[in-house]
C-alpha positions in Angstrom: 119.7 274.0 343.0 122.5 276.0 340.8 123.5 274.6 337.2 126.9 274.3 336.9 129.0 276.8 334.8 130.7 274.5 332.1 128.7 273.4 329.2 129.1 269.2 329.4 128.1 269.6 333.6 125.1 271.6 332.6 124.0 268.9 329.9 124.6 266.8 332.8 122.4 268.3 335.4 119.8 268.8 333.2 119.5 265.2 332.3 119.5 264.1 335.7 116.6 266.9 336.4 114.8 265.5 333.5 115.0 261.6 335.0 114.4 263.0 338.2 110.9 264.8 337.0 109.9 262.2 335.0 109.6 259.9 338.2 107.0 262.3 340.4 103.4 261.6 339.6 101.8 264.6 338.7 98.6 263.7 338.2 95.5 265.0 340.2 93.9 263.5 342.8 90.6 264.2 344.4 89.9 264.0 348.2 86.2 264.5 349.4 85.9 266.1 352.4 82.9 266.7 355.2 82.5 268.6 357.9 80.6 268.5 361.0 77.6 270.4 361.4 76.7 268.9 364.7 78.0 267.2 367.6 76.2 265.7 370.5 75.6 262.9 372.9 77.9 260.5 371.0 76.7 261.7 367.1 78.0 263.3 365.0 76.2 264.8 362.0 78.2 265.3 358.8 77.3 267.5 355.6 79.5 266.5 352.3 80.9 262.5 351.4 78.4 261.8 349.1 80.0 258.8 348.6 80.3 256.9 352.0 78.3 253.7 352.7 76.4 252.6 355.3 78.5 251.5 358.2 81.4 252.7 357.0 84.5 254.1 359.0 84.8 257.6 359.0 88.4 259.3 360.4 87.9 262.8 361.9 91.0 265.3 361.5 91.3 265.3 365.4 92.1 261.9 365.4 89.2 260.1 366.2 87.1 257.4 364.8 83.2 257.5 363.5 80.8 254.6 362.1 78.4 256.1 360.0 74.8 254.6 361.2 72.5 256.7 358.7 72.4 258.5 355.4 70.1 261.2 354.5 69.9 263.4 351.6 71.9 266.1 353.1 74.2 264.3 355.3 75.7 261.4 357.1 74.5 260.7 360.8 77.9 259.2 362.6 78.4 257.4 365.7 81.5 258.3 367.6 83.2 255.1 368.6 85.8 257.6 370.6 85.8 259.6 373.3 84.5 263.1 371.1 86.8 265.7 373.2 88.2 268.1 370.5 85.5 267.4 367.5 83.1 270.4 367.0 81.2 272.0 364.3 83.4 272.1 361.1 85.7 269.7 362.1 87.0 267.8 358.7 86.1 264.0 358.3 86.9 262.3 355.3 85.3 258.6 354.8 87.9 255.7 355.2 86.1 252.8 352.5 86.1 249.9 354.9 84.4 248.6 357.9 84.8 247.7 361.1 87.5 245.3 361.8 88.6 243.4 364.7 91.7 242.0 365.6 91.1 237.7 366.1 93.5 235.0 366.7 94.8 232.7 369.6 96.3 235.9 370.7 93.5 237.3 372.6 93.2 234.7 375.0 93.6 235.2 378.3 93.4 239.5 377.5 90.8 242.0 378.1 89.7 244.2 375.4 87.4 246.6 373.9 85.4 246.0 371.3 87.9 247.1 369.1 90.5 244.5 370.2 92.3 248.0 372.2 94.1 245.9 375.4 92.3 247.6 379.2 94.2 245.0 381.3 97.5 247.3 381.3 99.3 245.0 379.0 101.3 245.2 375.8 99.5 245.6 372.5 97.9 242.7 370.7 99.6 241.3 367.8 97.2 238.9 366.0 97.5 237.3 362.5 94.2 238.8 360.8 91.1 241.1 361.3 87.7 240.1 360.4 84.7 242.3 360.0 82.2 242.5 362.8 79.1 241.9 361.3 79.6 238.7 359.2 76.9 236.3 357.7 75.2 233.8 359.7 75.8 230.5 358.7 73.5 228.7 356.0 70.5 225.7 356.9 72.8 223.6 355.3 75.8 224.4 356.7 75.1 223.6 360.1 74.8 220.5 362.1 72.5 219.0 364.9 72.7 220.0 367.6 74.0 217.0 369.9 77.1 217.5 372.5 76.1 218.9 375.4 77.5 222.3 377.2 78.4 221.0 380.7 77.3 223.8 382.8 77.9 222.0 386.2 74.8 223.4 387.5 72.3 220.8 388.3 68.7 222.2 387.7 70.1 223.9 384.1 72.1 220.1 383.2 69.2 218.2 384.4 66.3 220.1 383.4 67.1 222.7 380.5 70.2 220.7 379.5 72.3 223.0 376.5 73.9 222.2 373.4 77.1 223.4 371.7 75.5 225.7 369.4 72.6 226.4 370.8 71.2 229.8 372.1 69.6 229.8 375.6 68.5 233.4 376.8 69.3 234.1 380.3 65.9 236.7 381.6 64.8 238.0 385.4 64.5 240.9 387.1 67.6 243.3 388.7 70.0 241.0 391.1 68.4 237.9 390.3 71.6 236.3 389.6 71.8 236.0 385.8 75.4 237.0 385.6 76.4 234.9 388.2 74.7 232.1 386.8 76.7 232.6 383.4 79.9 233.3 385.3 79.6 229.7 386.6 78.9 228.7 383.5 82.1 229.5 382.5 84.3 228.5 385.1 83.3 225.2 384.8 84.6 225.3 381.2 88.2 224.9 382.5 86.8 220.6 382.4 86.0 220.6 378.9 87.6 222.3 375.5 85.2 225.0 375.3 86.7 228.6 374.5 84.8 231.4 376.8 83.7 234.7 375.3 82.6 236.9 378.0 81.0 240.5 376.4 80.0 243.4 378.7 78.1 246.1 377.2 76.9 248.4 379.5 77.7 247.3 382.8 79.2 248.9 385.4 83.2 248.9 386.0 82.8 247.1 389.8 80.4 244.9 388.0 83.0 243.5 385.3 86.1 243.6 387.5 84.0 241.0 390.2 83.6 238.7 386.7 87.2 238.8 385.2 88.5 238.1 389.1 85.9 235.5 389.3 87.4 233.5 385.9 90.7 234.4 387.2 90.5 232.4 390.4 88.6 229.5 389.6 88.1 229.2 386.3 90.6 228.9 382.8 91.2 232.7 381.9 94.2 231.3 379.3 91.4 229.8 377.3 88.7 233.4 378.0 88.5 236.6 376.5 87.1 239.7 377.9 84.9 242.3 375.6 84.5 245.1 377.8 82.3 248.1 376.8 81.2 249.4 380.1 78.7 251.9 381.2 81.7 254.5 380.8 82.1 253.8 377.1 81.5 255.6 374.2 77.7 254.8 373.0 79.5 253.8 370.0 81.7 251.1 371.3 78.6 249.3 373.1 76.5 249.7 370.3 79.5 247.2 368.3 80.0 245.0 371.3 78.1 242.0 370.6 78.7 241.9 366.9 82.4 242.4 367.9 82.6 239.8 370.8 80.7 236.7 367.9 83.8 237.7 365.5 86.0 237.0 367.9 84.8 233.7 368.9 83.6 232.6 365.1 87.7 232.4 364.4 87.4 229.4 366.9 84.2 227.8 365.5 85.4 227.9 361.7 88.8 226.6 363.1 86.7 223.3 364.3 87.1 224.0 368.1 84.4 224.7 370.5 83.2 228.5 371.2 80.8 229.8 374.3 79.7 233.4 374.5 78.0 234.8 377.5 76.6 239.0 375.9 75.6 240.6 379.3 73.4 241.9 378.4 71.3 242.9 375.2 68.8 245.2 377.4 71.0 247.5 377.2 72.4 246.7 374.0 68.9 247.5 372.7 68.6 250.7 374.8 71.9 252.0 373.1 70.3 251.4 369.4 67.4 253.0 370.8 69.4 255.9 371.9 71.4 255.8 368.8 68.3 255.5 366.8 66.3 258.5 368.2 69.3 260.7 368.1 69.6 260.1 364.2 66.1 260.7 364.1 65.0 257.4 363.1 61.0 257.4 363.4 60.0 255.3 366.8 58.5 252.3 366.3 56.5 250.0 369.7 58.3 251.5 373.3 60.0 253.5 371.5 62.2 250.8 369.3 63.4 251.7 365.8 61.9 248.9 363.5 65.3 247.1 362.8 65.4 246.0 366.7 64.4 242.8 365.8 66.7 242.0 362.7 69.4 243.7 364.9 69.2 240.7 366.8 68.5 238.3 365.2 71.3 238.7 362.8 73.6 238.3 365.9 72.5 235.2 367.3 72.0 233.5 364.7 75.7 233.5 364.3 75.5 230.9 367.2 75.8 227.5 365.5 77.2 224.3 365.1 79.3 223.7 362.0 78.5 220.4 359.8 81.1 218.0 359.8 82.6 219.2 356.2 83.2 222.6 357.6 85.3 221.8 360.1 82.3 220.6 363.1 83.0 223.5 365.3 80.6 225.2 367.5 79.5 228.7 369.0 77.1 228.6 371.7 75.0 231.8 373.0 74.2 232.6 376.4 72.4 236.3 375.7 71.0 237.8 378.9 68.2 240.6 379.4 66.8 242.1 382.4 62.8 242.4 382.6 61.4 245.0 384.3 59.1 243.0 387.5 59.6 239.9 386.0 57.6 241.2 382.7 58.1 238.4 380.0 55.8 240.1 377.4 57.9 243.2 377.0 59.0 243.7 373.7 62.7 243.2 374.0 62.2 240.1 375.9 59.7 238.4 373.7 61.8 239.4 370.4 64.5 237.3 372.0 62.5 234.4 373.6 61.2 234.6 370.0 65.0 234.5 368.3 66.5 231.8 371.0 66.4 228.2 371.4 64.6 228.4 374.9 65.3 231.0 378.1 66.2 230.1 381.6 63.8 232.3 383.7 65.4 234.0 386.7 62.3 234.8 389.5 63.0 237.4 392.2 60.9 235.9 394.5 62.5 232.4 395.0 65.8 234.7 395.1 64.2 236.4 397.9 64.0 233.0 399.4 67.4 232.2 399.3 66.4 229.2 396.7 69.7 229.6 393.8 69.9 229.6 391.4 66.4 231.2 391.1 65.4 229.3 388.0 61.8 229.5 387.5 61.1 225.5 385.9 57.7 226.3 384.7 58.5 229.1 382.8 62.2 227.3 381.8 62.4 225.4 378.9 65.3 224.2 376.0 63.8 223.6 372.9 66.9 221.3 372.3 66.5 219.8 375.7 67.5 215.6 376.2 69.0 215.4 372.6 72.3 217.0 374.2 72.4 215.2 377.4 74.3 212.1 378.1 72.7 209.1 378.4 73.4 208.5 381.8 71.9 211.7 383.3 69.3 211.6 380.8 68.1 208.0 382.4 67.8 209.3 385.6 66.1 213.1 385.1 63.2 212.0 383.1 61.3 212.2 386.1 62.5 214.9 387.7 60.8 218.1 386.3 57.3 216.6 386.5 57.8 215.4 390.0 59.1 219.1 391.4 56.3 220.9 389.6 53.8 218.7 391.2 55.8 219.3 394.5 55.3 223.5 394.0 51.4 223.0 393.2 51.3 220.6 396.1 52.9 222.8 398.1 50.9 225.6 397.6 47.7 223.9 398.2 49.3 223.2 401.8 48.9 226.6 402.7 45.1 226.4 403.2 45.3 223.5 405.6 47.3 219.7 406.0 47.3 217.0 404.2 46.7 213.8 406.0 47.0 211.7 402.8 50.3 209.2 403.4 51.1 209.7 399.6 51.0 213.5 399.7 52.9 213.4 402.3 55.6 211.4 400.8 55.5 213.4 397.6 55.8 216.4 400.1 58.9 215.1 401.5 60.3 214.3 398.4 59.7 217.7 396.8 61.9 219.0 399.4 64.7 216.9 399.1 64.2 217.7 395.2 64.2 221.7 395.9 67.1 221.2 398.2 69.4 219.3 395.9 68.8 221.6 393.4 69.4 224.8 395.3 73.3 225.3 394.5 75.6 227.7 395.8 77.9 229.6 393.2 81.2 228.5 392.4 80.2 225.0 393.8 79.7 223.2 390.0 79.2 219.6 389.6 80.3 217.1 387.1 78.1 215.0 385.5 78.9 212.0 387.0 78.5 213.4 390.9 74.6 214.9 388.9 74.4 211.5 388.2 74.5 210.4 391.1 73.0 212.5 393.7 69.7 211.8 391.0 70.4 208.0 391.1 70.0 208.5 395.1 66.9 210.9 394.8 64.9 207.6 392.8 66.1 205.2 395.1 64.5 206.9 397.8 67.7 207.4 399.5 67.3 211.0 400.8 63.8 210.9 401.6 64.8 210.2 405.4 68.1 213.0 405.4 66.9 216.1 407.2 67.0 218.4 404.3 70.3 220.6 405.8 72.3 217.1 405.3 71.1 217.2 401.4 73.3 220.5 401.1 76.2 218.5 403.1 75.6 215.8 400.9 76.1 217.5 397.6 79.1 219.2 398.6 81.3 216.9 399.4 79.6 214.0 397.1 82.2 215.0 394.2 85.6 213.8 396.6 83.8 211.0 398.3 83.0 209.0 394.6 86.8 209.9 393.5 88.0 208.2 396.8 85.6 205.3 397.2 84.7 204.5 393.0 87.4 206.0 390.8 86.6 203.3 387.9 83.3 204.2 387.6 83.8 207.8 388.0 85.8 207.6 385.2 83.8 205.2 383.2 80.8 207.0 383.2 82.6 210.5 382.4 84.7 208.5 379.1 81.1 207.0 377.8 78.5 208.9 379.2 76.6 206.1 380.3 75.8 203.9 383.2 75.2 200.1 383.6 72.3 199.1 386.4 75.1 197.7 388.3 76.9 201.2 388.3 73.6 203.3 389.4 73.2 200.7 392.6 77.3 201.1 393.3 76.4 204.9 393.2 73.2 204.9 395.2 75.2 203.0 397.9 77.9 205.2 398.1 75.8 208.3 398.8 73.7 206.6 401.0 77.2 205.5 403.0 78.5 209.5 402.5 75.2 210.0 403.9 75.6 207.9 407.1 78.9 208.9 407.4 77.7 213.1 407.6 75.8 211.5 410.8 72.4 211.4 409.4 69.7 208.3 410.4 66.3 207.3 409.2 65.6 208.4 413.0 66.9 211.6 412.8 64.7 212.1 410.0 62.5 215.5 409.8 60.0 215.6 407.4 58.0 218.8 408.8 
């Protein structure tokens, strides 16, 4: 810039330089910088920042993102939550003073996601109101509510026996391909009855795996009302490590906004092997099967997230559906008996009656729900009071069969009986029921009316039991749905119709094959 030549339009320009000079802020800033020393296996070891926090973000000069997990005296152990092409020794990092945030909102529905709210399913960015931080206090004792509606599952053994609550936390535990995904998946897609917002987290899991889920939702159940976490077996150690914390913030926007929340975490064994990984690499000392120590509190500070909101807070719910695979059905593992420990009961998954085509495989003397008949409706708690004792004296029965018959007339009845029990409860996927057909297919097992069906017609039976009530009772379909309870009157009407959908499948008491 050149002054001009006259005096007044030099006075000029100098005044205007002064106003323009006095507006720049010249005063010093400092930036702390660190560099990396180390990078491996999804860490990242940093020397400088004296001043970063635990779990604080960390932004490396090539563009990706770090969480940093530990802090030593001489450094900052960081776990990449990108993929670490481009970051090496001396790379710059600078710390970014906040945590991790994720992107919640009605906007998500319907969208998969990683856990850092990043769209996978090809579509345009998400746009939401607000970002919460992923780990978040659980909610206080006196904050929450009983636990009292039920969560419809639509599968008969878990509604009838190991009924759920909205809020509660039942852990989902068997061996490899026992069907604990599926189970869950089902779970879900019978949601698109009810209000229930679906959470579906993957940490872990293969790509095949996850795509057969989200297609499963997509064709049968409510996907507009579901999101997808995905952290797959592909990801970043990072990003799985933050799934689960990630995928409860997401649906906690619902549950403080008084609606109804499910989240299905598939699954924490490998959740826990990541923080073991993670753990080890930052040189955490091991602790029993080589855990660190914080295992535990890891997750127990996650499900206890899961609750049901008092009345004064809005009455909205998060229910849990953690799963974990065993290794040969071995329940007193650590990670398995930390979370039987943390959770409100466990449905038990058993290879063997999944090898015997019996599924779901639930295992009803290692099964329980600590909440149990509190959340079930009246009406389908009246008529499976019975039900559990009278199949587990079927299975001891049965096994006693093996060393010889039983000419006793009452063993034999309870025999037949335990079959028609087994076969009732044996369901195919994608084949849930409402609670009024439960209802009444249990009505029928009292009344005796499926002792004489040939045990394939049971299967017939319970298919097509759901269209046949519509058809032939609509007015007490829908008054036992509205109230949730059933007159005497009713539970004959019912037990009649099934015996006549019976008759009608071309079954007889003299067709009858109790062997």
């Amino acid at each position: 810039m050149q002054a001009p030549e006259s005096g007044s339009g030099a006075k000029g320009w100098l005044q205007r330089s002064k106003d323009l000079l006095s507006r720049i802020d010249l005063s010093g800033q400092a930036d702390t910088l660190g560099r990396v020393v180390h990078v491996a296996d999804g860490i990242a070891f940093v020397s400088g920042l004296p001043d970063v926090r635990l779990n604080e973000l960390l932004h490396f000069e090539t563009g990706q993102t770090g969480l940093a997990m530990t802090l030593d005296a001489d450094g900052i152990g960081a776990v990449l939550l990108d993929d670490p092409k481009g970051i090496e020794a001396d790379t710059r990092v600078t710390g970014m003073a906040e945590v991790v945030r994720v992107p919640v909102g009605p906007e998500l529905l319907g969208r998969v996601v990683d856990p850092l709210g990043r769209p996978l399913d090809g579509g345009e960015a998400i746009a939401t109101g607000g970002t919460e931080p992923i780990e978040r206090p659980a909610p206080a004792i006196i904050d929450r509510a009983l636990v009292e509606d039920p969560v419809e599952t639509g599968v008969l053994v878990v509604d009838a026996l190991f009924a759920l609550g909205r809020g509660q936390r039942e852990l989902i535990v068997g061996d490899r391909a026992t069907g604990k995904t599926s189970l869950a998946v089902d779970v879900m897609i019978n949601q698109n009855h009810s209000d229930m917002i679906c959470v579906y987290v993957a940490v872990g899991q293969r790509t095949t795996a996850i795509e057969r889920v989200i297609e499963a939702v997509r064709e049968r159940g409510a996907p507009e009302r579901c999101i997808f976490v995905v952290a797959s077996a592909a990801s970043p150690p990072g990003l799985q490590w933050i799934a689960p914390a990630a995928g409860m913030t997401m649906a906690e926007y619902f549950r403080d906004r008084g609606q109804n929340a499910l989240i299905v975490i598939d699954d924490l064994s490998k959740h826990a092997a990541t923080h073991r990984q993670l753990a080890l690499l930052n040189r955490e000392p091991p602790g029993r099967e080589a855990y660190p120590g914080d295992i535990f509190y890891l997750h127990a500070h996650l499900l206890e997230r899961a609750a049901h909101l008092a009345p004064e807070l809005g009455g909205g719910s998060l229910s849990a559906l953690p799963i974990i695979e065993t290794d040969a059905g071995n329940l007193s593992a650590y990670i398995p008996t930390n979370l039987i420990s943390i959770t409100d009961g466990q449905i038990v998954l058993d290879s063997r009656l999944f090898a015997a085509n019996h599924r779901p495989a639930v295992d009803v003397g290692l099964s329980v729900s600590r909440v149990g008949g509190k959340t079930q409706k009246p009406a389908l708690r009246h008529v499976s009071g019975k039900l559990r004792l009278d199949y587990a004296q079927f299975l001891e029965l049965e096994m006693f069969t093996r060393f010889g018959g039983i000419s006793d007339k009452r063993l034999k009845s309870r025999l037949v009986r335990g079959e028609r029990i087994r076969a009732l409860l044996t369901q195919p996927r994608f084949a849930t029921l409402r609670m009024v057909d439960q209802v009444a297919l249990l009505v029928a097992l009292s009344e005796g009316v499926l002792d004489d069906l040939p045990v394939p017609i049971v299967a017939k039976l319970r298919a097509e039991v759901s269209r046949h009530l519509d058809a032939t009772r609509p007015g007490i379909v829908s008054s036992v749905t509205e109230s949730g309870e059933i007159s005497d009157d009713d539970s004959r009407a019912l037990a009649e119709e099934v015996r006549n959908l019976a008759s009608r499948l071309g079954s007889s008491p003299g067709e009858s094959e109790h062997d």
